[in-house]
PALO-523793 format. One record per residue (C-alpha): x, y, z; residue in three letters. Coordinates in steps of 0.2 Angstrom, whole numbers, plus 5000, padded with zeros to 4 digits. Layout:
BEGIN
XYZALA/...
***
This chain:
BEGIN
489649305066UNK/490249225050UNK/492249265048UNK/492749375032UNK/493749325019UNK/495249425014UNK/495849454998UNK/497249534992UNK/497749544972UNK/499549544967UNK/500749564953UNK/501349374953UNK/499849294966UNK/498249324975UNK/498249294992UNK/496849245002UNK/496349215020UNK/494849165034UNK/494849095050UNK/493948925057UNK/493048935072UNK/494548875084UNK/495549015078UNK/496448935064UNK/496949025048UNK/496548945031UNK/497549025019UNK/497748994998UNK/498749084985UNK/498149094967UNK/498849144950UNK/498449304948UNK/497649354931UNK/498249534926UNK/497149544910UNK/495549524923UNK/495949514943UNK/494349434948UNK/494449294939UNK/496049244950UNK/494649334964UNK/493349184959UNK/494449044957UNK/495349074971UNK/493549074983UNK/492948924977UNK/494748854982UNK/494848925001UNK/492948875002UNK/491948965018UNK/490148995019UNK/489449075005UNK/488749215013UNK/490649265023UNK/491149435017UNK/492549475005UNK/493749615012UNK/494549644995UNK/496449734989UNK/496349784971UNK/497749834960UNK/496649904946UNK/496650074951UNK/498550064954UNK/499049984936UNK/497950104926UNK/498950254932UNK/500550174931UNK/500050104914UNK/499150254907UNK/497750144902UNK/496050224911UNK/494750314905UNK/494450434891UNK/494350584902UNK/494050754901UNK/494350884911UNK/493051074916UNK/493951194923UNK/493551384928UNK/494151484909UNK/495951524911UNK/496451364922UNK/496251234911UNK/498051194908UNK/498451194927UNK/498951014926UNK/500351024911UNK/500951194922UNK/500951094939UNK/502251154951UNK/504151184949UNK/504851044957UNK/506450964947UNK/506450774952UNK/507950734941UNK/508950884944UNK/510450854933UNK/509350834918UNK/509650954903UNK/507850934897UNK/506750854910UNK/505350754904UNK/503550764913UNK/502350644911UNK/500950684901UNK/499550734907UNK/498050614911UNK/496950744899UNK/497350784882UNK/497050964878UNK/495950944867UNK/494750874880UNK/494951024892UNK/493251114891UNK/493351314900UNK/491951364910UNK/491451544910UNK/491151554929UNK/492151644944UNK/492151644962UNK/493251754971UNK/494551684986UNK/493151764995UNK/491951634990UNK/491051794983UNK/490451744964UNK/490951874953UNK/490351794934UNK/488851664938UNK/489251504928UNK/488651514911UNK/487551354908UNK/487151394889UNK/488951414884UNK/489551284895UNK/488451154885UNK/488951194868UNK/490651154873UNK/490350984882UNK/489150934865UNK/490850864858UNK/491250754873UNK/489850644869UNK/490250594851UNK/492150594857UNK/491850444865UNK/492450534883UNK/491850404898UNK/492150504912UNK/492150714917UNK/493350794930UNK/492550964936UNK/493551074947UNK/493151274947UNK/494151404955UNK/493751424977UNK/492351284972UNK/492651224990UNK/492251394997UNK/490551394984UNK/490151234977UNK/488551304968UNK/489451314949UNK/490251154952UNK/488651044957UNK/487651144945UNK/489051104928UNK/488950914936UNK/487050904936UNK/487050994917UNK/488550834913UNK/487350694920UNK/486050764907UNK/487050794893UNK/488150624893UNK/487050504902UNK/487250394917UNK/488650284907UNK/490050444907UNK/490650464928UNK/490850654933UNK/492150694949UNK/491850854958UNK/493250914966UNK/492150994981UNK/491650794982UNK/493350694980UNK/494450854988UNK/493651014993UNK/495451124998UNK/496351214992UNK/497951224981UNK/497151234963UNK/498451114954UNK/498450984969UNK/496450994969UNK/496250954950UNK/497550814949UNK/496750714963UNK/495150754954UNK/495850704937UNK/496550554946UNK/494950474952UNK/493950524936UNK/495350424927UNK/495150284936UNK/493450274943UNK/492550204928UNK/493950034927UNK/493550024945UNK/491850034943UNK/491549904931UNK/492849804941UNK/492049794957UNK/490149774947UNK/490649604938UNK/491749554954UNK/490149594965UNK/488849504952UNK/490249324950UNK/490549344973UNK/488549364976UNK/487749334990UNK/489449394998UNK/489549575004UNK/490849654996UNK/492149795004UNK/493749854998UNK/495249935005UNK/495750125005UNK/497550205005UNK/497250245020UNK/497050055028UNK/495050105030UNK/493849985023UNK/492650045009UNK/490950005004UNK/491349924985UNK/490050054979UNK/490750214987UNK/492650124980UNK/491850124963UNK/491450324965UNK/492850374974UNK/494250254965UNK/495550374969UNK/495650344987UNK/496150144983UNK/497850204974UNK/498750124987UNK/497649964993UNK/498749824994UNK/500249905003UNK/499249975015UNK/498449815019UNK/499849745021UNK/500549875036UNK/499049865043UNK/499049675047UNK/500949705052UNK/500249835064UNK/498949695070UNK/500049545072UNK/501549645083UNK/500349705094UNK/500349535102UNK/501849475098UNK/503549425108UNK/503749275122UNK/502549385134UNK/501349455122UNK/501649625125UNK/502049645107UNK/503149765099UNK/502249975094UNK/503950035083UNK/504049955065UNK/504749955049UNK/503649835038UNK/504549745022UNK/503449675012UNK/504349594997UNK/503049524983UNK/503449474965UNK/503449634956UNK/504149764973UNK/504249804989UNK/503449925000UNK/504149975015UNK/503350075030UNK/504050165044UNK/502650145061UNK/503350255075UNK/501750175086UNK/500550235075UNK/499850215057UNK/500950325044UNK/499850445037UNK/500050575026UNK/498950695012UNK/500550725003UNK/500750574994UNK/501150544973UNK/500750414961UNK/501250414942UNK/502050584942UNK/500550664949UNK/500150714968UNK/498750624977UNK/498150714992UNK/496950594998UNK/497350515015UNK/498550365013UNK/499850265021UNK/501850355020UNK/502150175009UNK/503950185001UNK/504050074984UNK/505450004975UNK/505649894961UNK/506649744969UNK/505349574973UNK/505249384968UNK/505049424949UNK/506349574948UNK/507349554931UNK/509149554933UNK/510149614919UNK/512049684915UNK/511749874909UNK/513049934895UNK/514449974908UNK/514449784913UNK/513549844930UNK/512449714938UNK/510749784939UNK/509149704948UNK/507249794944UNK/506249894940UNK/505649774927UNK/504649594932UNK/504449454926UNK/502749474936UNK/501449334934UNK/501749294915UNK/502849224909UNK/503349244928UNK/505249194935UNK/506049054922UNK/505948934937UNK/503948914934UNK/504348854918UNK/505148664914UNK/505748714896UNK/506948864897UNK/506948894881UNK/505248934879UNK/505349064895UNK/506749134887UNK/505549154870UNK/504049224881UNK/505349334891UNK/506049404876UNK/504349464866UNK/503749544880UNK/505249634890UNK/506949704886UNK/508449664894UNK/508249514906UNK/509149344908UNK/508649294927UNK/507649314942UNK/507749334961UNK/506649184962UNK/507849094952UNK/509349174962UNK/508649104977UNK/508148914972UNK/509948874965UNK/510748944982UNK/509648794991UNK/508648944999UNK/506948894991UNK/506648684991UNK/505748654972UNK/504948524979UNK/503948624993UNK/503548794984UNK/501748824989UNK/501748684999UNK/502048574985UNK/500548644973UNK/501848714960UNK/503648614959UNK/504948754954UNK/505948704940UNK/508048694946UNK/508748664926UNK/507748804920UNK/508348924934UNK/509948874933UNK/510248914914UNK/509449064916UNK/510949124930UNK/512149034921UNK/511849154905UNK/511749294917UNK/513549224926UNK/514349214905UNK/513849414904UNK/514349444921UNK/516149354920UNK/515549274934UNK/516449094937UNK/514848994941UNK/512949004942UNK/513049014960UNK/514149164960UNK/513049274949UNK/511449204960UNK/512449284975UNK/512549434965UNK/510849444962UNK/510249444981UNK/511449554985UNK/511149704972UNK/509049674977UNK/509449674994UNK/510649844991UNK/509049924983UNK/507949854997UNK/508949925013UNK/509150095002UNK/507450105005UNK/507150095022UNK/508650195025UNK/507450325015UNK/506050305027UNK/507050295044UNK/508850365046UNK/508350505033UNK/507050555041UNK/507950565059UNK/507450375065UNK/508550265071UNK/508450065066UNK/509150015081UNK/507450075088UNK/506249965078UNK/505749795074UNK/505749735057UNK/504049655051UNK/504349535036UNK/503049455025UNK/502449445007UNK/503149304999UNK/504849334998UNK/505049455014UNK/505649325026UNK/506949255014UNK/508149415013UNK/507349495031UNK/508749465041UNK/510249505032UNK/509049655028UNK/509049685046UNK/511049655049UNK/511549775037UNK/510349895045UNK/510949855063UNK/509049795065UNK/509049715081UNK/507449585078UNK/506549545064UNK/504549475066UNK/503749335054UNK/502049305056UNK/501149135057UNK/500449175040UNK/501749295030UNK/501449265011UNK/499449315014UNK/499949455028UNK/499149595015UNK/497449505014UNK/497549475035UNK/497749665034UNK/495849695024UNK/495249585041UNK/496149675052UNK/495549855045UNK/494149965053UNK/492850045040UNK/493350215039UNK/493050365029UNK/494050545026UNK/493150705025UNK/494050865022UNK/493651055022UNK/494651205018UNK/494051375031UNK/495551475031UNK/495151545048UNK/496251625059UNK/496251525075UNK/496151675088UNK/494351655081UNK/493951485082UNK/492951485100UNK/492251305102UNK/490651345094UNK/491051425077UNK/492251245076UNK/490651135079UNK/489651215066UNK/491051185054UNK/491551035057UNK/489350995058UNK/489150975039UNK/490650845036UNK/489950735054UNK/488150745045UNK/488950685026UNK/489950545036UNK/488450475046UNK/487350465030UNK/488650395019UNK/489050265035UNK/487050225034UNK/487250195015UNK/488550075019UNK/487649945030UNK/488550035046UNK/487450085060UNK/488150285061UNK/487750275080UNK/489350135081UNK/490350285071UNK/492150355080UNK/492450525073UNK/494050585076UNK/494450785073UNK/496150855067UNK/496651045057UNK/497951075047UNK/498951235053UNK/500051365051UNK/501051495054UNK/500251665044UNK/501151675028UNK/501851485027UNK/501751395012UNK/501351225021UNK/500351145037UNK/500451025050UNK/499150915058UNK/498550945073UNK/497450845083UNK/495850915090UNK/494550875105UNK/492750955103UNK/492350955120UNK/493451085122UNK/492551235130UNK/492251405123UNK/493651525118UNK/494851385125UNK/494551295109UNK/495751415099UNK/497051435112UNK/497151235114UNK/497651225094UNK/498651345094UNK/499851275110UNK/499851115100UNK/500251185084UNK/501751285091UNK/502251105099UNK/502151025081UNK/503051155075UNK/504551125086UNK/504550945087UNK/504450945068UNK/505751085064UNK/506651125080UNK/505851285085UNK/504151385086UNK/503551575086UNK/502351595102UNK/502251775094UNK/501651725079UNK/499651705072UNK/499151545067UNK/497851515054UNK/496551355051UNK/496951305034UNK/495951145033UNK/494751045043UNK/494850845043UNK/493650715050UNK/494050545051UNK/492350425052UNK/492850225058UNK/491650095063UNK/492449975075UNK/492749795070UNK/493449625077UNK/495049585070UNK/495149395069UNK/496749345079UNK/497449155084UNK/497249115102UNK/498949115112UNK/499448945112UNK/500448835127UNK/502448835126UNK/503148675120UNK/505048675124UNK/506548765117UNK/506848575107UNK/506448615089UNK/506648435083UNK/504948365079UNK/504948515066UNK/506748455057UNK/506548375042UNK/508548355038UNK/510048445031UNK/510948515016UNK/511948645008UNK/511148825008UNK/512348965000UNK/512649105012UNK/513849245011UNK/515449145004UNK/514848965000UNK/513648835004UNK/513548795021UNK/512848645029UNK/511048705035UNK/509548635044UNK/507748615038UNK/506248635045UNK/504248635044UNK/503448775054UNK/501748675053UNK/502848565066UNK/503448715077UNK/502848735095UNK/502948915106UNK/504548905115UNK/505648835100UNK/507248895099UNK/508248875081UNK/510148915079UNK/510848985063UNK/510948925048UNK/509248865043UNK/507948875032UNK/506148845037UNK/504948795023UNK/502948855025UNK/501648855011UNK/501449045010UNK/503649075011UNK/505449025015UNK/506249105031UNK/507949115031UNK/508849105047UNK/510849155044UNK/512149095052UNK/512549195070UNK/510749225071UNK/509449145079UNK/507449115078UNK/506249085093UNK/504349035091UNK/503349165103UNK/501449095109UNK/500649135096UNK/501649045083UNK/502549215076UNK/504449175073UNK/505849325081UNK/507449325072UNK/508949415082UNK/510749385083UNK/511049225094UNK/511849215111UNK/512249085122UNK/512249065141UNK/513948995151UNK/513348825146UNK/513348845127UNK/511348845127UNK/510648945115UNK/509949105123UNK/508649195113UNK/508349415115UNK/506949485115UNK/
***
């Protein structure tokens, strides 16, 4: 079987990744080209090589940077008469609570664009006004000449009748031809909660045209490769049904990249039993994502991009605006600030650049304030070698960086360059551990508990005093860290979401009446699987319900078994959802009815996950791997620090703090009191360092 190649597209680089036949990863970065990804996508294939015919298992970011950008499609919106300005009334949540006049985003559809349809269906699904089709058209005649590319429909209880909804969709098809996309919402999200329902509809039709012609010129310039992309949800996706259903990519990167985390613990540690409890950190160029995996994937239908809920199936991905590229900048109180704003892949940090002055010139035209990088910050405290950046592929620039801190140091009254660089990694890793505080002790986790997973290409640099501040106890590096995102589209299992609201109570839902309406979405799953190129009869469905008390406003996930038998069906969810409802808030109603809001079906098709062979221990000696000594700045000064190559560490290596050790992909940092030990399969464990009676270094688990 030919080995995939996986591709991940970033804000500063593309990363890339296959296997050879003895197990061996080959991995290549490229420049990433925001105005069009897949030329990075192209260039960087013919650089990595591999048979023609290998697969590509693909991140994409377009779907991302046009809702945070606001650049999709002309888009417009149909919506049952009286409804159409649900998205501009959206719900009453206050996000900046102490602001006197709070300021929304705007909405994805102008008004002008929002056509009413003179239809009703009751909450009953009972139609009360059949759709009319006559009046319906003279409204959309306008849309044409408008220039609109792409249609959301979404009628009221749709999901409980679809007929006006497929019906206005058909009458779009005619009116606008095949060149203008229409989303149903009974197709992209048939549940209920109206505003939530047309957003994610609006959502995809907003983006699915950008991704559509994305994925058709990256298919056409990557044929004969078979081309998949990956979901928010860490499922793979056939790049036709991603062109349709763009929506559920929002989040494709991250999740790759917690995926592949996931993966490589899972046989990690000196006796490979790996580790199940993580918090992943994946610092890139333009942010980091964290991820909090209590043993499982992180799932949740609650998620939120660019202001507007997504509830499509995704990854509980946390995102803050602190990575390589972060601008740092003092704001008019003389406070040091790091992020949001990135320097990103152009003009990119002012170490890529040999004349500062010029980087200052493109900084300047481009973004607003700005004087230095975290990049930047890191090369002048010795943590990044300008000689070995990407394995000596691209020489970093020291001069450049180091006027670029020393203007930030003049703003800052800091005495020396060095001194505001120090700054600079503190203030990014401030942000940084504010967010995995968000996703763990917030949320009743302990750190203490979890293993912290570093990679992107700046992860390992600032993982472990991330981790000491935390009280961490270990942090993980895998063999291949700066690409781990794009080892994640390897690692992932085709897999698609399907969704249903019922609104049954569940003292009626004997075993039989849950077959026949869960049949329709296991039916949908297998033909869409055959569409794919996956043989349905390899397909794992797994069932689950959202529940909930009569008269809540909300639901939890339960997980269900078909084989359970006869009326025992209802009584089994109904034990597990009292059980949710007291691990999750501390006490249940036994009393109480419960009710079936919404069916869900997960379809996955297994695959092999490409993984390195264990290799024999070496020795705890780490000195074939030394290649010398000098100062690195930690907390305080510049200490004296040792250097290594981790193409020239063994299993069994055991390396004392301070140290750096340089790859092609990243830098790891090991600070001083800490420790890093080389498991079997080439993954490095940092953990405070111990010594035994006789001074020998003595590595935790």
């Amino acid at each position: 079987m030919t080995t995939p190649i996986g591709i991940d597209t970033g804000g500063t680089f593309t990363d890339f990744i296959t296997f050879d036949a003895d197990g061996r990863a080959r991995i290549h970065k490229q420049p990433s080209t925001p105005d069009d990804p897949s030329r990075a996508v192209v260039a960087g294939l013919d650089a990595i090589g591999g048979p023609p015919g290998a697969p590509v298992l693909h991140g994409s970011t377009v779907a991302t940077n046009a809702l945070l950008e606001r650049r999709g499609a002309r888009t417009a919106l149909v919506a049952t008469a009286g409804f159409c300005d649900v998205l501009e009334i959206g719900r009453q949540n206050r996000p900046t609570l102490y602001a006197l006049v709070p300021q929304k985003p705007p909405p994805l559809v102008p008004r002008t664009w929002r056509i009413a349809a003179d239809e009703r269906v009751s909450a009953a699904g009972q139609v009360l006004r059949p759709l009319d089709e006559t009046a319906l058209a003279l409204a959309l005649a306008r849309l044409a000449a408008e220039g609109v590319e792409s249609v959301a429909v979404c009628l009221l209880f749709s999901f409980l009748r679809p007929d006006h909804e497929r019906r206005a969709g058909r009458l779009l098809r005619e009116m606008l031809g095949p060149d203008v996309h229409v989303s149903l919402s009974v197709d992209v999200l048939p549940e209920y909660r109206e505003y939530e329902r047309t957003a994610t509809t609006v959502i995809n039709a907003y983006v699915a045209p950008l991704m559509s012609r994305y994925l058709d010129r990256l298919a056409a310039d990557t044929a004969p490769r078979r081309l998949s992309v990956m979901q928010s949800n860490g499922g793979l996706l056939s790049a036709a049904a991603a062109g349709e259903q763009a929506a559920r990519t929002a989040l494709s990167g991250p999740a790759g990249g917690v995926v592949g985390a996931r993966h490589v613990a899972a046989t990690a540690g000196p006796d490979g039993r790996g580790f199940a409890d993580l918090i992943t950190f994946d610092m890139g160029g333009t942010s980091t994502d964290v991820a909090l995996c209590p043993g499982r994937l992180p799932l949740t239908t609650e998620g939120e991009i660019a202001g507007l809920p997504l509830r499509l199936p995704l990854i509980d991905i946390h995102t803050v605006g602190a990575g390589g590229g972060s601008l740092a900048h003092v704001d008019s109180g003389g406070a040091l600030l790091v992020g949001p704003r990135s320097a990103g892949a152009d003009p990119g940090p002012a170490a890529y650049h040999a004349g500062y002055d010029a980087w200052r010139a493109a900084l300047d035209a481009r973004f607003a304030p700005g004087r230095a990088t975290v990049t930047d910050a890191n090369l002048i405290l010795g943590r990044l070698d300008a000689e070995r950046f990407l394995g000596g592929a691209m020489p970093l620039h020291a001069a450049s960086a180091r006027r670029a801190l020393a203007a930030l140091a003049a703003e800052l009254g800091a005495a020396t360059p060095e001194e505001a660089a120090w700054a600079v990694i503190r203030v990014a890793n401030a942000a940084m551990e504010r967010a995995v505080r968000r996703i763990s002790v917030e949320r009743g986790h302990d750190p203490r508990r979890f293993t912290l997973v570093a990679f992107g290409g700046g992860g390992p640099l600032h993982a472990a005093e991330l981790a000491a501040g935390l009280s961490i106890p270990r942090v993980l590096v895998p063999p291949t860290p700066g690409v781990l995102s794009a080892l994640g589209m390897l690692a992932a299992e085709p897999a698609r979401d399907y969704s249903q609201t019922v609104m049954l109570p569940a003292a009626e839902a004997d075993a039989a009446r849950l077959a026949a309406a869960f049949a329709p979405l296991a039916a949908r799953a297998r033909a869409e699987a055959a569409a794919g190129g996956v043989d349905p009869t390899r397909l794992s469905l797994r069932h689950s319900l959202d529940a909930r008390y009569v008269g809540q406003s909300h639901e939890l996930v339960v997980a269900y078994a078909p084989g359970d038998s006869g009326a025992t069906a209802g009584s089994g969810v109904v034990a597990a959802f009292h059980a949710a409802h007291a691990a999750r808030y501390g006490y249940a109603r036994p009393e109480a009815a419960v009710e079936i809001v919404t069916l869900r079906l997960a379809a996955v098709a297994p695959s092999v996950a490409p993984s390195p062979p264990a290799r024999p221990v070496a020795g705890p000696d780490p000195t074939a791997a030394r290649v010398g000594r000098r100062p690195v700045w930690f907390d305080g000064g510049f200490r004296d620090t040792a250097l290594y190559v981790r193409e020239f560490l063994r299993p069994g290596n055991l390396l004392p703090g301070p140290g750096v050790i340089y790859q092609y992909d990243t830098t790891t940092i090991i600070p001083p009191g800490w420790s890093a030990a080389v498991d079997r399969r080439e993954n490095l464990i940092l953990s405070l360092a111990t010594v035994d009676s006789d001074g020998n270094l003595i590595n935790n688990r």
